[in-house]
N, C-alpha and C positions, 0 to 999 in steps of 0.2 A: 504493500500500500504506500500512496505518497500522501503524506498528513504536514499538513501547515497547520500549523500551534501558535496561535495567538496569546500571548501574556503579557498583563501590563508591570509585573518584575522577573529578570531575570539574571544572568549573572553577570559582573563580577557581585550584585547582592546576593547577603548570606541571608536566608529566612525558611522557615519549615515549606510555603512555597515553591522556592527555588527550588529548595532539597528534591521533593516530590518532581516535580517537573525534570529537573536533569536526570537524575536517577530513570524517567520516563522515557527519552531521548535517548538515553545511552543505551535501554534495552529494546526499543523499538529499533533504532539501527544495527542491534546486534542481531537482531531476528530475520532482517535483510527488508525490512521498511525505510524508505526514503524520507526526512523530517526536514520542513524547513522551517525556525522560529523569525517569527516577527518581535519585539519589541524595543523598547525602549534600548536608545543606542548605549553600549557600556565598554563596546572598543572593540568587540569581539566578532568575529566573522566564521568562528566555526565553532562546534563542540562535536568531539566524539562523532565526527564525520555529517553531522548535521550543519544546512547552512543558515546564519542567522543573518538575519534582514534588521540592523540596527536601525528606529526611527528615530529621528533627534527629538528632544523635548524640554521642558525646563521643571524641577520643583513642585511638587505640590504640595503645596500652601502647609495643609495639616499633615502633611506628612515627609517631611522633604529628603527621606531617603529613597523615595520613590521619585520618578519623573513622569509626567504629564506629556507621553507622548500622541500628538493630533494624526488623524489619520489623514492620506494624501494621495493623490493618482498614481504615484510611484508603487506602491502598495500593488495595486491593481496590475502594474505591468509586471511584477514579478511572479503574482500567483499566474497569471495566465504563461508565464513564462514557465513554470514550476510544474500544472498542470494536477494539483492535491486531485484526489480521489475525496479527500474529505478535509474539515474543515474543524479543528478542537479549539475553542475560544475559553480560554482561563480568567476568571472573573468582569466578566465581559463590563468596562465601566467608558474607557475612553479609546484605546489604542484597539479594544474589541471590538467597537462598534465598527471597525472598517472590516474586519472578519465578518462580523453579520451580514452587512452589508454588502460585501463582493460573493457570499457564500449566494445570497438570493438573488445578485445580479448574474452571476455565473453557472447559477442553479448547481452549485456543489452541498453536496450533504452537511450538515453543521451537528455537533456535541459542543455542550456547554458545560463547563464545571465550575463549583461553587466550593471557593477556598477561604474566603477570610467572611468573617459574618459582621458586614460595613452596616448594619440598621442598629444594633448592638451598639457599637463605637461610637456613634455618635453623642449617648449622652455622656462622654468622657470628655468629650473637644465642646459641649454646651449647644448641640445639637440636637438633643432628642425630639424638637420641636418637629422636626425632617425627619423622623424617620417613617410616616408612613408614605409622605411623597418619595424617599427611594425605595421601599419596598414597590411600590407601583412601579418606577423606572426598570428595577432589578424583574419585576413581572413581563414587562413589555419588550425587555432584552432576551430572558430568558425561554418565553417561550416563543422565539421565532425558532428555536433548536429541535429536532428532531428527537434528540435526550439530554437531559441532565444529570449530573453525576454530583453527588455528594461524598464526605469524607467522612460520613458518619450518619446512625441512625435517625439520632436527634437533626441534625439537620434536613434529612429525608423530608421528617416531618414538618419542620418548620416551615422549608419551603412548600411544600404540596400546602399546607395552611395557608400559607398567602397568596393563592393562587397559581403557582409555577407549575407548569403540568411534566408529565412526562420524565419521572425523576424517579431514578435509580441508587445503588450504592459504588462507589465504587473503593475496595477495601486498600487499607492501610499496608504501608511499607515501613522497613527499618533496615538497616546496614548492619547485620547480624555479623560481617565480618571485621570490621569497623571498632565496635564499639561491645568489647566485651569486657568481663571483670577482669581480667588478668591483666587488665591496664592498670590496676591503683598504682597508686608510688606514691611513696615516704616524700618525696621530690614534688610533687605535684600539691601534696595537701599540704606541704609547708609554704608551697606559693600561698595556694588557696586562703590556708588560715593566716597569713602574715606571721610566719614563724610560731606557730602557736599547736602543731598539730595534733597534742594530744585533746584539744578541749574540740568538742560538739561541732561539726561542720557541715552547716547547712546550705545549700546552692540552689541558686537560681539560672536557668539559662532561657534564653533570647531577646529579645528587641525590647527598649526601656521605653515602655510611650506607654502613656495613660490607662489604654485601655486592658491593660496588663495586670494592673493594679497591684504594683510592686508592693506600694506603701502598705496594704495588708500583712505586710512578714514581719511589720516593727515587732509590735505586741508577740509575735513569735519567739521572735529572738530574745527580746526584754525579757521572756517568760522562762528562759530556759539557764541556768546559772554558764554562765563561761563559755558561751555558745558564740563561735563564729559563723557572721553570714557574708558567702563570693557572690557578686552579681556579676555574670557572665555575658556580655555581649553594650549594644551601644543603644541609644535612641533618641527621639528629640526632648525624654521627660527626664533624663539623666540628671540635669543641673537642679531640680526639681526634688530628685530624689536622692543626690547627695545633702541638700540643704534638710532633709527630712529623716536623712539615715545620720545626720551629724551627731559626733557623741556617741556612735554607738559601734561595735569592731564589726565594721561595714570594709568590704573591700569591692572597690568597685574593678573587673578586670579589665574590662575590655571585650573584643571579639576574640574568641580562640577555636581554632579551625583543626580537624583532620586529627590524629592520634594525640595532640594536645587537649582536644576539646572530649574526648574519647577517653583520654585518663581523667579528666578535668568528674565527670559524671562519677569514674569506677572509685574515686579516691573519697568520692562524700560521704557523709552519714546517714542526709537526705538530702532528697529533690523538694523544695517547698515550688508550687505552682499553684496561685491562688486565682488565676484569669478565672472570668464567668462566662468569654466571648468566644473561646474556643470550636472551631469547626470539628480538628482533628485532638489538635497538640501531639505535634511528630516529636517533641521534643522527650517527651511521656516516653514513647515508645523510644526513644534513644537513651534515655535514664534507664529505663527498666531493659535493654538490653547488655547496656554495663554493668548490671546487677546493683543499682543505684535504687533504694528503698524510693518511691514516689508518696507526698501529701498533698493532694490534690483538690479542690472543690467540686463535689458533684454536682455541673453542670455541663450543658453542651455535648459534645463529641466524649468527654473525659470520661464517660461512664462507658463505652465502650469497650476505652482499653483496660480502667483498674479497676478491678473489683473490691471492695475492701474491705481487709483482713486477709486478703487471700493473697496477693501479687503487688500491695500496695494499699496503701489507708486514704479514705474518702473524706470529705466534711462538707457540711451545711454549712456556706458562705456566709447563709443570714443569721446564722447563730456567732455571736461576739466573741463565743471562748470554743468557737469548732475546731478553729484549726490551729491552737493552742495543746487543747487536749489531746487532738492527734498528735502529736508532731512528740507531744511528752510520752506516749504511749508506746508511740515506734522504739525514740531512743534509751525508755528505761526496761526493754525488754529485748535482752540482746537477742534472744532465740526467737524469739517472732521476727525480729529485724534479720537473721538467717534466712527460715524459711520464706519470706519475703523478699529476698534478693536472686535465690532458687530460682522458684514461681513466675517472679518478673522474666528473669531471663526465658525462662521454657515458654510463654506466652510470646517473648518478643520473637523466639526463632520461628515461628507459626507463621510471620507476617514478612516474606522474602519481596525485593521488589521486583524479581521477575516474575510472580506469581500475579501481583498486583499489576504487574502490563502485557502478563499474559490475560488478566480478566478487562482488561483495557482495549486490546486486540479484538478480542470477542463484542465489547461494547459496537466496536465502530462495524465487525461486518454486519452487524445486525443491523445499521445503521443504512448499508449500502447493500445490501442482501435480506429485505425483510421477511421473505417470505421464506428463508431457511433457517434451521435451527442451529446453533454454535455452542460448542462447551470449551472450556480453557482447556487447554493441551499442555 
């Protein structure tokens, strides 16, 4: 098949995203599928033998690790140069809508997928007022698609709820070779705790912006005696959140990539993840495949991957002392926190990402062959 992958980020950004998507691209050309990516230009002109079509664009506004790339006739002369069989549009918001739009100009088949949950986000940046005018827009994009793909049950539902038709699952990946326990190191957890590694170390990993809702971990870490917390990666609420973590043995890291980031996970005590806005949380599944205990709030996509007590401990967000409790429970009970780092791993090896673009494969002939039946191979 030749598939044009519309996505408004790509790489050189680091995000659970990206992850998903390249991970998608690398096995779809290993399977002998042709991929050409559109987006947002980052300098790059090829991946793992796919060719990407940089568009230029500038900042957006509330989110300016991301760019606001405009669609443009250039666009148009490449797919017909390209010739897709089909058409996968990744959060179809701006740079998508030229994917829509040439899919039904050129009558090529379209898949839609639904990655970050932007109606949600908004009462973070003092938007909530909009969010059911984008659920409408996000309506109006998504069901010009043939299907749409979710990253989780919850989300299934949520969209089929606001009218999005024709919506699917399409299941979770992780880098089981990546990211196992036999990464810890004495070396990593004394970055992590700033020389401190025999006391309590607690981690956070990805993007520092509002809707994350870092500052829920203070009362965490306050609560726990001698406990250090790593925040792992960058975002625009950073400055925000060191004025908030001050005073308190906060380390903020930075972005840390590939076997760094990989021991970064195997060397904590826990994974603290307290988002409410989560689609998937790939990052879940990259903690628990390093054998990194997860404390999580049950909502969204996160109920999928941990169950809790079993592979990782859950909490009720709206409860003031939920994820306090949890987090004391994990750490004062070392044989729970064992079978818990087990569990995790076994659950993470289940979820490979060639299985996940093998059932991705399947999506799109169904897409282009409806009247035949398909099973992942």
């Amino acid at each position: 098949m030749r598939i044009a992958l519309f996505t408004e980020t790509f790489l050189p950004k680091v995000d659970g995203i990206v992850t998903r998507l390249r991970h998608t691209v690398d096995h779809l050309q290993r399977s002998g599928d042709q991929v050409m990516v559109f987006c947002p230009d980052g300098g790059l002109t090829e991946y793992k033998g796919a060719q990407i079509c940089g568009v230029s664009g500038f900042p957006l506004p509330l989110y300016p690790e991301l760019k606001m790339a405009l669609p443009r006739p250039s666009i148009g002369y490449a797919l017909e140069a390209f010739q897709p069989d089909i058409i996968h549009v990744a959060n179809p918001a701006v740079l998508g809508v030229a994917g829509l739009y040439y899919g039904k100009k050129l009558n090529i088949p379209l898949v839609a997928s639904y990655h970050t949950h932007l109606p949600k986000y908004l009462q973070h940046y003092g938007l909530a007022m909009l969010e059911g005018v984008l659920w409408e827009l996000l309506k109006s994009m998504h069901n010009q698609a043939e299907l749409n793909l979710c990253t989780s049950t919850a989300m299934v539902q949520e969209l089929a709820s606001h009218g999005i038709e024709r919506v699917d699952l399409w299941q979770r990946g992780v880098d089981t070779e990546m990211f196992q326990p036999t990464l810890a190191s004495s070396q990593m957890r004394d970055r992590l705790s700033q020389g401190h590694p025999d006391a309590p170390l607690l981690l956070y990993v990805g993007r520092l912006g509002a809707e994350k809702e870092i500052d829920r971990i203070k009362p965490i870490l306050e609560a726990i005696p001698n406990a250090r917390l790593a925040l792992v990666g960058d975002g625009p609420h950073r400055q925000a959140l060191e004025a908030h973590f001050a005073g308190t043995p906060t380390h903020f890291v930075g972005y840390l990539q590939g076997l760094e980031l990989a021991s970064a996970f195997a060397s904590a005590d826990a994974f603290i993840f307290p988002s409410r806005t989560e689609t998937l949380g790939l990052v879940l599944l990259e903690a628990m495949a390093a054998g990194c205990p997860v404390v999580a709030a049950a909502r969204g996509g996160i109920v999928d991957i941990v169950t809790d007590g079993v592979n990782g401990c859950l909490f009720d967000p709206d409860e003031e002392q939920g994820a306090i409790a949890a987090t004391q429970r994990l750490l004062n009970d070392a044989k729970m926190r064992e079978l818990l780092r087990e569990n995790a791993r076994a659950e993470a090896e289940r979820w490979s990402w060639s299985a996940a673009t093998r059932q991705l494969r399947q999506y799109y002939q169904s897409v282009l062959y409806p009247s035949q039946q398909f099973t992942a191979a």
